[in-house]
C-alpha positions as protocol buffer text, in pm:
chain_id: "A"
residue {
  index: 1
  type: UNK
  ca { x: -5204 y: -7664 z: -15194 }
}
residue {
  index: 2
  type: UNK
  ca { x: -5005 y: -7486 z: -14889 }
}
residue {
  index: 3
  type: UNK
  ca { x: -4972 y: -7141 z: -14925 }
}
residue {
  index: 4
  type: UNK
  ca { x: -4647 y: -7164 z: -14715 }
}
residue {
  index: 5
  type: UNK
  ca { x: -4381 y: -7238 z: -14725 }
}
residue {
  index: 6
  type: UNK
  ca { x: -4292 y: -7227 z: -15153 }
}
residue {
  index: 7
  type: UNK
  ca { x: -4240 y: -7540 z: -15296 }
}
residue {
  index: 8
  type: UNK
  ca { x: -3898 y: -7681 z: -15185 }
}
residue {
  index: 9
  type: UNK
  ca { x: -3824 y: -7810 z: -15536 }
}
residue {
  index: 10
  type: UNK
  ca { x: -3876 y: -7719 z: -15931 }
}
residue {
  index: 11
  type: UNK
  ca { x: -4268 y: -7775 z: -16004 }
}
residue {
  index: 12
  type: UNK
  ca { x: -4226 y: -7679 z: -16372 }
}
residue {
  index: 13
  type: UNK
  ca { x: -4045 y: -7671 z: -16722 }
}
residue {
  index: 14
  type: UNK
  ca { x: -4011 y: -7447 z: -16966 }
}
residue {
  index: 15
  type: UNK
  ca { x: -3816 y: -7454 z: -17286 }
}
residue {
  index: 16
  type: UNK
  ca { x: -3596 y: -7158 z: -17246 }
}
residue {
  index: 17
  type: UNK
  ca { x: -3468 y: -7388 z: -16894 }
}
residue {
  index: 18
  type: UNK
  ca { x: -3238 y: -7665 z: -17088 }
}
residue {
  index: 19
  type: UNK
  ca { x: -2925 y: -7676 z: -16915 }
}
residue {
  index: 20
  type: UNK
  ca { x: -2645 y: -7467 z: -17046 }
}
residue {
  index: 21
  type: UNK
  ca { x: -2370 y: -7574 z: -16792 }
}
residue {
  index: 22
  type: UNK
  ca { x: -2136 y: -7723 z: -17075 }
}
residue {
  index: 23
  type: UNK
  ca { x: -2227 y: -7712 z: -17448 }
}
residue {
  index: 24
  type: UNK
  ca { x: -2269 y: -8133 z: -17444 }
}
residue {
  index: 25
  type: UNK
  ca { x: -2501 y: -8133 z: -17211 }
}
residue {
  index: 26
  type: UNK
  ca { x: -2721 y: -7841 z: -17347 }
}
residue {
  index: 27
  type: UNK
  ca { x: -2688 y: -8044 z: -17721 }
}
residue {
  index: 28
  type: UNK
  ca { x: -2798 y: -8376 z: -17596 }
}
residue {
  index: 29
  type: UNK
  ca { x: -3102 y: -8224 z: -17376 }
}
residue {
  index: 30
  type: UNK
  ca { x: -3193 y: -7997 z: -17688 }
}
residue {
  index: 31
  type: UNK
  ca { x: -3170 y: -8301 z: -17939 }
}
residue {
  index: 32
  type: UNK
  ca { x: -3376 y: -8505 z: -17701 }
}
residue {
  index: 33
  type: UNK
  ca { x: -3622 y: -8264 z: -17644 }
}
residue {
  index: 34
  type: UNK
  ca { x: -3645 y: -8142 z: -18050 }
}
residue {
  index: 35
  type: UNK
  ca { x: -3667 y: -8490 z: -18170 }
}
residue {
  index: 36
  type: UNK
  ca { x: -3921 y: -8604 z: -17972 }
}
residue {
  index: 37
  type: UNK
  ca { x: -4126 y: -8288 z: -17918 }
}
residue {
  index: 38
  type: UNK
  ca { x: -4119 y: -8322 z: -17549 }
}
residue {
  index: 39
  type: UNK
  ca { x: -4421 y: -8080 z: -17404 }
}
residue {
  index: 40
  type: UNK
  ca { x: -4325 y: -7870 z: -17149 }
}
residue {
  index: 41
  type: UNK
  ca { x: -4518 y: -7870 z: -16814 }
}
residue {
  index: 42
  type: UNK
  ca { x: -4657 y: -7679 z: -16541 }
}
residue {
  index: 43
  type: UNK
  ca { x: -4683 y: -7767 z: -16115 }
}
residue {
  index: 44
  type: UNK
  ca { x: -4980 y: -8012 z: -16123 }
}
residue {
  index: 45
  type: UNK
  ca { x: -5081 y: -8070 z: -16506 }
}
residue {
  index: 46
  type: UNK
  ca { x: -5220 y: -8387 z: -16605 }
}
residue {
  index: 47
  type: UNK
  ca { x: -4989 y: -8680 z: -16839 }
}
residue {
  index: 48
  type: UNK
  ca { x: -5054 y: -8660 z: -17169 }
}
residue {
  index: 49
  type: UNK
  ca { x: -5110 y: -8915 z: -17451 }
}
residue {
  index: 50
  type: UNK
  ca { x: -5029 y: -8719 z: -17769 }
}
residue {
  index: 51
  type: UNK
  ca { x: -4648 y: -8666 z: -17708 }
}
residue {
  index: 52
  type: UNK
  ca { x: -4424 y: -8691 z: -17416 }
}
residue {
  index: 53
  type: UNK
  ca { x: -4391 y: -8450 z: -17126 }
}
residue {
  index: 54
  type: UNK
  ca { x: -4101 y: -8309 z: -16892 }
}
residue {
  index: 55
  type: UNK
  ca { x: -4282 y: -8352 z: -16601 }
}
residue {
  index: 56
  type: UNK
  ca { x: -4147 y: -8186 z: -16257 }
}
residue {
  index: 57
  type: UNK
  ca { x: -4134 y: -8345 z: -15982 }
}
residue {
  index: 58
  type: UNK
  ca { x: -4050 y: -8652 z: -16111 }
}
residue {
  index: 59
  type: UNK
  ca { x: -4118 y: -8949 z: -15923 }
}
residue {
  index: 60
  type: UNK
  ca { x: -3746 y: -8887 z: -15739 }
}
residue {
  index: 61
  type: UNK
  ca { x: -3798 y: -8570 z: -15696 }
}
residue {
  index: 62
  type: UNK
  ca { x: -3892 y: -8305 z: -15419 }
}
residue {
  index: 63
  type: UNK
  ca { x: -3792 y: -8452 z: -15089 }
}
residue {
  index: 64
  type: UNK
  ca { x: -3720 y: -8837 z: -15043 }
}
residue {
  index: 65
  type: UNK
  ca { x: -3768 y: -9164 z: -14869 }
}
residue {
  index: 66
  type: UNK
  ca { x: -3538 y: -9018 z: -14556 }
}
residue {
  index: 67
  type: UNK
  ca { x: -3769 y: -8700 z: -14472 }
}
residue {
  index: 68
  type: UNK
  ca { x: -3599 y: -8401 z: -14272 }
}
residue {
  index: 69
  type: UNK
  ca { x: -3472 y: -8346 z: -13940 }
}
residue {
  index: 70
  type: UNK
  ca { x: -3621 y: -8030 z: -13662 }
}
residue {
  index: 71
  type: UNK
  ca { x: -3419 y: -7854 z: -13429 }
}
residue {
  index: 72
  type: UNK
  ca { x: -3655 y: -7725 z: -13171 }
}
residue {
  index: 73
  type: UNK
  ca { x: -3401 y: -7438 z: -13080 }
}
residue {
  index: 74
  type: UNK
  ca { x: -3441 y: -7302 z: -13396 }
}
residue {
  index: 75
  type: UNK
  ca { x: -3764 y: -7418 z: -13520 }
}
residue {
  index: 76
  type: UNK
  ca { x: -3581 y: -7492 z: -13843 }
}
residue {
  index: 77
  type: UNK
  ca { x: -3727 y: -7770 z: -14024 }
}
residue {
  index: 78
  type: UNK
  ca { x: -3404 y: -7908 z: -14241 }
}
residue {
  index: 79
  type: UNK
  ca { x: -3462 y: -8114 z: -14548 }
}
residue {
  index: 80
  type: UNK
  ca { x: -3274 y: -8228 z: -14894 }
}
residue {
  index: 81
  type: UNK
  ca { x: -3478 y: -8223 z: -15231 }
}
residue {
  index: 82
  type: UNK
  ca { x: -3390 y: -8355 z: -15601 }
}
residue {
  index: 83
  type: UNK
  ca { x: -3491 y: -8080 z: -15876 }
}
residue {
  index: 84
  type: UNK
  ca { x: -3566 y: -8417 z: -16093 }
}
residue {
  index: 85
  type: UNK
  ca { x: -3784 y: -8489 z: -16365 }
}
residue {
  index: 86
  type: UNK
  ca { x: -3962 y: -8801 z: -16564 }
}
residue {
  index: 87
  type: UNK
  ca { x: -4019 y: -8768 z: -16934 }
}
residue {
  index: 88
  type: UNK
  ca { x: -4386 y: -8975 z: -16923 }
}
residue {
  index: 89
  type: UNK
  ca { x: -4603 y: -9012 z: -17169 }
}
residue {
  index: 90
  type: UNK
  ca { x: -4973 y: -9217 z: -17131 }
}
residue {
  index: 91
  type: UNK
  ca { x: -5035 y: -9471 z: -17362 }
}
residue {
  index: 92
  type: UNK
  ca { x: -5304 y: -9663 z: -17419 }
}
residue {
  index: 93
  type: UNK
  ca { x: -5280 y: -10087 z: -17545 }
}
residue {
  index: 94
  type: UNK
  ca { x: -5513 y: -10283 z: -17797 }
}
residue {
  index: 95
  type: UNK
  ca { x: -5740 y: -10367 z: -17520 }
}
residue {
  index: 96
  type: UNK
  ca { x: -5810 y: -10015 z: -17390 }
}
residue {
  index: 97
  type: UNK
  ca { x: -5591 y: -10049 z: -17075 }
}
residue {
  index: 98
  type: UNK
  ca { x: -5386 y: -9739 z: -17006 }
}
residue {
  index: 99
  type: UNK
  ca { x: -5018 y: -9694 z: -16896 }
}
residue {
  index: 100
  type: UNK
  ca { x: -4735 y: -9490 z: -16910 }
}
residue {
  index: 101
  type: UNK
  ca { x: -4392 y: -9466 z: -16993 }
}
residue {
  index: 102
  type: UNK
  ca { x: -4116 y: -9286 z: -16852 }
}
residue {
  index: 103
  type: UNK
  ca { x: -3747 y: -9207 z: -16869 }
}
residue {
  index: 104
  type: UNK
  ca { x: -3506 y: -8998 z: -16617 }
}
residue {
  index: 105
  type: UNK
  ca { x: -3485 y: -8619 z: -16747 }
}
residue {
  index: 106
  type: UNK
  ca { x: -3085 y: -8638 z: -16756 }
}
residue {
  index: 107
  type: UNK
  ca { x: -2792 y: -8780 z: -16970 }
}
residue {
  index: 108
  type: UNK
  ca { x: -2562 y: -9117 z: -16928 }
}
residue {
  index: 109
  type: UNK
  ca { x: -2355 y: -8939 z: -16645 }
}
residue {
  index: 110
  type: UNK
  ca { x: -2653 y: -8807 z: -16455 }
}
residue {
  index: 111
  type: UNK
  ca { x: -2668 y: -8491 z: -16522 }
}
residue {
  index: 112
  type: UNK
  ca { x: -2995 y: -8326 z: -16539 }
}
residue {
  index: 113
  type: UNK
  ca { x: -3131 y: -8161 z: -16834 }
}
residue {
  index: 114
  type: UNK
  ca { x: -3283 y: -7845 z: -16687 }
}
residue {
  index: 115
  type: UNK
  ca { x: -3044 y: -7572 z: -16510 }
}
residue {
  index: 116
  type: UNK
  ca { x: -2926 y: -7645 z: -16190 }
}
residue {
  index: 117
  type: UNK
  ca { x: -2938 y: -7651 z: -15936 }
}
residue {
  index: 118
  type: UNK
  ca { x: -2989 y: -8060 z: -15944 }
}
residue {
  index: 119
  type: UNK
  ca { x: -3017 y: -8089 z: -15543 }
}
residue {
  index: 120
  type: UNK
  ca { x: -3066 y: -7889 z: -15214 }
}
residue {
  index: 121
  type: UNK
  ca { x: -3099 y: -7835 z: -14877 }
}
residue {
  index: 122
  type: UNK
  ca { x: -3327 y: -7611 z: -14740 }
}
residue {
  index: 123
  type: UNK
  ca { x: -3393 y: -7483 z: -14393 }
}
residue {
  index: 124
  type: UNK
  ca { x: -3753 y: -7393 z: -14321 }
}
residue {
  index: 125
  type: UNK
  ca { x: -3846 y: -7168 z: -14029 }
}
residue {
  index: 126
  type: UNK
  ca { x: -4165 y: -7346 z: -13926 }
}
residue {
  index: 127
  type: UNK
  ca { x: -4260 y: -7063 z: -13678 }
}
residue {
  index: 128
  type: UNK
  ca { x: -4330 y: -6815 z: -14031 }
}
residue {
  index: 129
  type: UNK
  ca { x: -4363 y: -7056 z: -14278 }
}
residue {
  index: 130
  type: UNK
  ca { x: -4042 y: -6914 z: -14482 }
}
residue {
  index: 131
  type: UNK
  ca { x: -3754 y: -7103 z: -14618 }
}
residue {
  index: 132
  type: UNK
  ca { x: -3493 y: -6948 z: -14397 }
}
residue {
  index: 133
  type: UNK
  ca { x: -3206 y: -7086 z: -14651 }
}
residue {
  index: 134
  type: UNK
  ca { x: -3134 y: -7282 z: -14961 }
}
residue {
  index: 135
  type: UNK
  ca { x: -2843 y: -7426 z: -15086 }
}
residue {
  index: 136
  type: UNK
  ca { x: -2703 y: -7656 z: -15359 }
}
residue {
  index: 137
  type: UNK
  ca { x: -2635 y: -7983 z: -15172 }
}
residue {
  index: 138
  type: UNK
  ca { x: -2363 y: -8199 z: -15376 }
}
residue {
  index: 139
  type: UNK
  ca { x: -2090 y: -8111 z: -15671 }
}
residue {
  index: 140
  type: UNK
  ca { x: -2060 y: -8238 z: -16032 }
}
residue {
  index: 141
  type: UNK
  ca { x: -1695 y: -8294 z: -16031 }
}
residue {
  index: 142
  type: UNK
  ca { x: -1659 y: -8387 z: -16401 }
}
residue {
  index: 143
  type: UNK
  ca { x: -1714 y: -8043 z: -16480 }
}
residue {
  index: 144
  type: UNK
  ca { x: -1512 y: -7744 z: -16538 }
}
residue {
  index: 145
  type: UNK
  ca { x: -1389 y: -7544 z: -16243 }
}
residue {
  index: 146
  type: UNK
  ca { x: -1658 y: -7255 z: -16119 }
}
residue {
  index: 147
  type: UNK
  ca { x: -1895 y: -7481 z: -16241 }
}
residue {
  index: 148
  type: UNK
  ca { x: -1949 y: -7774 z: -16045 }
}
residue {
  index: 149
  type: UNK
  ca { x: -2123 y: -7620 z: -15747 }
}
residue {
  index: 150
  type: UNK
  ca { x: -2453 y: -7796 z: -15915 }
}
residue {
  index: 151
  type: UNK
  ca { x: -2649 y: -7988 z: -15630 }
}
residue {
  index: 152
  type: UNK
  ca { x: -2608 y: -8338 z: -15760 }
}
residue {
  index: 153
  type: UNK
  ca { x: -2957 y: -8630 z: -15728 }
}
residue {
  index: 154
  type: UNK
  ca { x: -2974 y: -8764 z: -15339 }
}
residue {
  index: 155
  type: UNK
  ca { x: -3100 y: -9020 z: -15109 }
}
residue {
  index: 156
  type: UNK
  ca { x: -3083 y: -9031 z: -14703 }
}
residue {
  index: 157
  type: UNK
  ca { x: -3157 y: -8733 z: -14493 }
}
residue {
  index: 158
  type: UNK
  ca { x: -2966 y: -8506 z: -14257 }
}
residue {
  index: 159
  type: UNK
  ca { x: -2905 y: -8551 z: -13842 }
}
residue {
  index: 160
  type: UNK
  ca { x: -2877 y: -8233 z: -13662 }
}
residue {
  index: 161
  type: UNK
  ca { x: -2676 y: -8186 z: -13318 }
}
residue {
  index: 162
  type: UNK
  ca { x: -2832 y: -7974 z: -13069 }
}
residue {
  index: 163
  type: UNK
  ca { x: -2517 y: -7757 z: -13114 }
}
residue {
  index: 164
  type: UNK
  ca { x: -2624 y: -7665 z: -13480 }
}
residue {
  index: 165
  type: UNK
  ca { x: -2486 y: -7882 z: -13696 }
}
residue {
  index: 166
  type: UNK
  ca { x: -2632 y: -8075 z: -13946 }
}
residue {
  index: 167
  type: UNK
  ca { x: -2476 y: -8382 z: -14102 }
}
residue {
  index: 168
  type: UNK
  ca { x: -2567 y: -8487 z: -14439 }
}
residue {
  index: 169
  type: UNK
  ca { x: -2431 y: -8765 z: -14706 }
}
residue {
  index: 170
  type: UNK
  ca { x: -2693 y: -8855 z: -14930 }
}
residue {
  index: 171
  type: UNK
  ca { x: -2526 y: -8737 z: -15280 }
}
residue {
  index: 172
  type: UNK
  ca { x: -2371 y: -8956 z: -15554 }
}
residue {
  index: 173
  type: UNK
  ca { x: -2107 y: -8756 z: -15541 }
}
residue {
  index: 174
  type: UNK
  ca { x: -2027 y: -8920 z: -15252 }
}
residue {
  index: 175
  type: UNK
  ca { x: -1940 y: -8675 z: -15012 }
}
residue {
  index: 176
  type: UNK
  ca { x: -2013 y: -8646 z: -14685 }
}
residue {
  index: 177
  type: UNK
  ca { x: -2055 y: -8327 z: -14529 }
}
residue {
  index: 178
  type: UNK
  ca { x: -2181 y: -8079 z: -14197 }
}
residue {
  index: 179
  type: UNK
  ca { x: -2366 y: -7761 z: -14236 }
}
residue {
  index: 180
  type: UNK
  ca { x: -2407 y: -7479 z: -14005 }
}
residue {
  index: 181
  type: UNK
  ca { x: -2782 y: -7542 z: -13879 }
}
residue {
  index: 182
  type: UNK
  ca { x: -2821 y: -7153 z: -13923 }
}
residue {
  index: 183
  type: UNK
  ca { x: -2722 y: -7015 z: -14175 }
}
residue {
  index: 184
  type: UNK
  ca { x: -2635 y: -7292 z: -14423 }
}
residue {
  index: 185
  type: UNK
  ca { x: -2248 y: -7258 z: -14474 }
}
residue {
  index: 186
  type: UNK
  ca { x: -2050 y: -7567 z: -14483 }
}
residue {
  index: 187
  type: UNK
  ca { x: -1822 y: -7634 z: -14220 }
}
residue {
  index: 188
  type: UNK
  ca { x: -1664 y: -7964 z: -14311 }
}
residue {
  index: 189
  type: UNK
  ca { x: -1671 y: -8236 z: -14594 }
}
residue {
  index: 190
  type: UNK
  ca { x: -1484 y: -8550 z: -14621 }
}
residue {
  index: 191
  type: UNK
  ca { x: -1445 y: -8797 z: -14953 }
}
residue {
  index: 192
  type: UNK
  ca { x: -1613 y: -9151 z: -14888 }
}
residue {
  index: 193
  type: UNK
  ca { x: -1528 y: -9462 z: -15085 }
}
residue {
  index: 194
  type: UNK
  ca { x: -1920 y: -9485 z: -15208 }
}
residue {
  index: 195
  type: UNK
  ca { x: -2213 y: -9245 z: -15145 }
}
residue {
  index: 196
  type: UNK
  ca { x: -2389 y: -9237 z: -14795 }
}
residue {
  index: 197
  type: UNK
  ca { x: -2746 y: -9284 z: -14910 }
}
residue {
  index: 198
  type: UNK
  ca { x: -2896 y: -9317 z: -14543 }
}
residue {
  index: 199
  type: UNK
  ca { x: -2962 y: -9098 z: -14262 }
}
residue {
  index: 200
  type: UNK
  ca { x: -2633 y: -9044 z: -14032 }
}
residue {
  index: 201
  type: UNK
  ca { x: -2660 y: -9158 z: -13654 }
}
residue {
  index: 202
  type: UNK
  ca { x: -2495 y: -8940 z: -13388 }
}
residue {
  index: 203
  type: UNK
  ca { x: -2416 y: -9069 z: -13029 }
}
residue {
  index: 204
  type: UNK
  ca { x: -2233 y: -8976 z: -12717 }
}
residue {
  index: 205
  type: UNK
  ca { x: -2042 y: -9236 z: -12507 }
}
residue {
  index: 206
  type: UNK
  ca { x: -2032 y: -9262 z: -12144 }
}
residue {
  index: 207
  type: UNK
  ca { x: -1713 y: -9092 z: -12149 }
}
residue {
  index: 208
  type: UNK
  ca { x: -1876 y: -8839 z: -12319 }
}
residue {
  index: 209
  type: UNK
  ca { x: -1746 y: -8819 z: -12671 }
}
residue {
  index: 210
  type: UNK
  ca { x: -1963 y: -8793 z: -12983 }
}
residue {
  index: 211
  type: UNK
  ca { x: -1990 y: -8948 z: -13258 }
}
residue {
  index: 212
  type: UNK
  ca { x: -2125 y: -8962 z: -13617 }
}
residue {
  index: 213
  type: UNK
  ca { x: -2212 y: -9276 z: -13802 }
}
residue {
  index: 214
  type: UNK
  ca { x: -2305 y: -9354 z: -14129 }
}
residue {
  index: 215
  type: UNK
  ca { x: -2385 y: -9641 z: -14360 }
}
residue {
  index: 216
  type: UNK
  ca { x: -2214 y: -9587 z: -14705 }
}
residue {
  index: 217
  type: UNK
  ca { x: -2254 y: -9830 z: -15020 }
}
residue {
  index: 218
  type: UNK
  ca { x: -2404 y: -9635 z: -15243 }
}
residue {
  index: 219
  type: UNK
  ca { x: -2611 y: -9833 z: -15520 }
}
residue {
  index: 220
  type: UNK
  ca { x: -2923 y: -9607 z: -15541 }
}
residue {
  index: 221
  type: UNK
  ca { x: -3213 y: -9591 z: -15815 }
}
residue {
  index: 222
  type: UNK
  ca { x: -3043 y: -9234 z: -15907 }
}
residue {
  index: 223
  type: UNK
  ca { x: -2734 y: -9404 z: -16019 }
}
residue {
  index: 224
  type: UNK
  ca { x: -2486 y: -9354 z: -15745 }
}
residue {
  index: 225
  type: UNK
  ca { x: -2206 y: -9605 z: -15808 }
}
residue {
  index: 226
  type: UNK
  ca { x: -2276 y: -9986 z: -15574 }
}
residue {
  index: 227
  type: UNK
  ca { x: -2072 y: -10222 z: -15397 }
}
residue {
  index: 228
  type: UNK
  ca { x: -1980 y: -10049 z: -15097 }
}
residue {
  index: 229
  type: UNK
  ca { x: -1999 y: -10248 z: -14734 }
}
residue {
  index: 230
  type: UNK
  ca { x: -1902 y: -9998 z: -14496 }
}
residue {
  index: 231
  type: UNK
  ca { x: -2018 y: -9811 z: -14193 }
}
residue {
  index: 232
  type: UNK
  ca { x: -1808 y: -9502 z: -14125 }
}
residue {
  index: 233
  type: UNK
  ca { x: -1729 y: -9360 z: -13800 }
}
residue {
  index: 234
  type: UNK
  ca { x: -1645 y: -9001 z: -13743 }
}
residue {
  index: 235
  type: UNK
  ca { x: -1537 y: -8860 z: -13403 }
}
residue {
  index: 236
  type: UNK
  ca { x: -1619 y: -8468 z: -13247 }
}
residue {
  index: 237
  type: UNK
  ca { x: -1384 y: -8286 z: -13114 }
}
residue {
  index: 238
  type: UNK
  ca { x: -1326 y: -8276 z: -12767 }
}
């Protein structure tokens, strides 16, 4: 277990942790969870077989199939992480033969049962070990104003510019957005038609104009909305 840096996403669940971010959600988590006796968990603890348990990370959470992306002026390592859990439980058949079942820790609109946030992005200074920042990475728009700033479940990974910025889609929110390599802060987002679950491309032309290029048509395992067919083409400034 690395001592550094701290674990880039939630490792553990306790009961006073349900979501309160509208009183549905909190109800339906808090049902769940009282009507089943879901056990809470701890980083590393073993599956159980007596009742279920909310078991951080999940198997879609911490950081995903895209990895990160390192600028070398920096010696920021940048990365996006789901805070997403499994409810699993082992069970054991007739014959002896073990398995285990499991269920998304979140409600029919895909929002997690713990507090947010849901998903990051997280800068990681790989000269000291320390995160250097963290923020929420996606929006729940269906809820309430001054509330939505949530992180939201991701796929695909950021690309970085050697001028320090790093574009990211990922989200099922289906935004697609650039981040100030340094410090974090957004500096631009734009609406696509479905979520950009891969890793942008960026490219210069011989004329020397840059470009960022992404593959968006959503469809992941963590529910964003499919049938998109569209590679998206942004231009720099000059």
């Amino acid at each position: 277990v690395p001592s550094r840096p701290a674990p880039l996403a939630r490792m553990s669940f306790a009961p006073e942790e349900v979501a309160t971010v509208t009183p549905a959600l909190h109800d339906f988590c808090q049902s769940w969870i009282t009507r089943e006796n879901l056990r809470p968990s701890v980083g590393f603890e073993p599956i159980h077989s007596d009742r279920a348990m909310i078991r951080f990370p999940g198997g879609e959470g911490g950081v995903e199939w895209a990895g990160g992306a390192f600028d070398p002026k920096l010696g920021y390592y940048i990365v996006n992480t789901n805070n997403l859990a499994y409810v699993e439980k082992l069970i054991q058949d007739a014959d002896g033969r073990w398995s285990f079942s499991s269920a998304h820790f979140w409600d029919k609109d895909h929002n997690p049962c713990q507090q947010p946030p849901w998903g990051q992005l997280t800068a990681v200074n790989v000269n000291t070990g320390d995160i250097a920042w963290q923020i929420p990475l996606g929006i729940t728009e269906s809820l309430p104003e001054g509330k939505r700033e949530t992180g939201r479940p991701n796929n695909g990974g950021a690309s970085l510019t050697a001028t320090g910025i790093a574009f990211i889609g990922g989200t099922d929110d289906s935004w697609f957005r650039a981040f100030d390599s340094h410090t974090g802060k957004l500096l631009w987002s734009t609406k696509l038609d479905h979520a950009a679950t891969a890793s942008p491309s960026i490219y210069q032309t011989k004329t020397g104009r840059e470009f960022v290029v992404v593959t968006a048509t959503g469809g992941t395992p963590l529910g964003a909305p499919g049938g998109g067919d569209s590679l998206v083409a942004f231009a720099l400034p000059r």
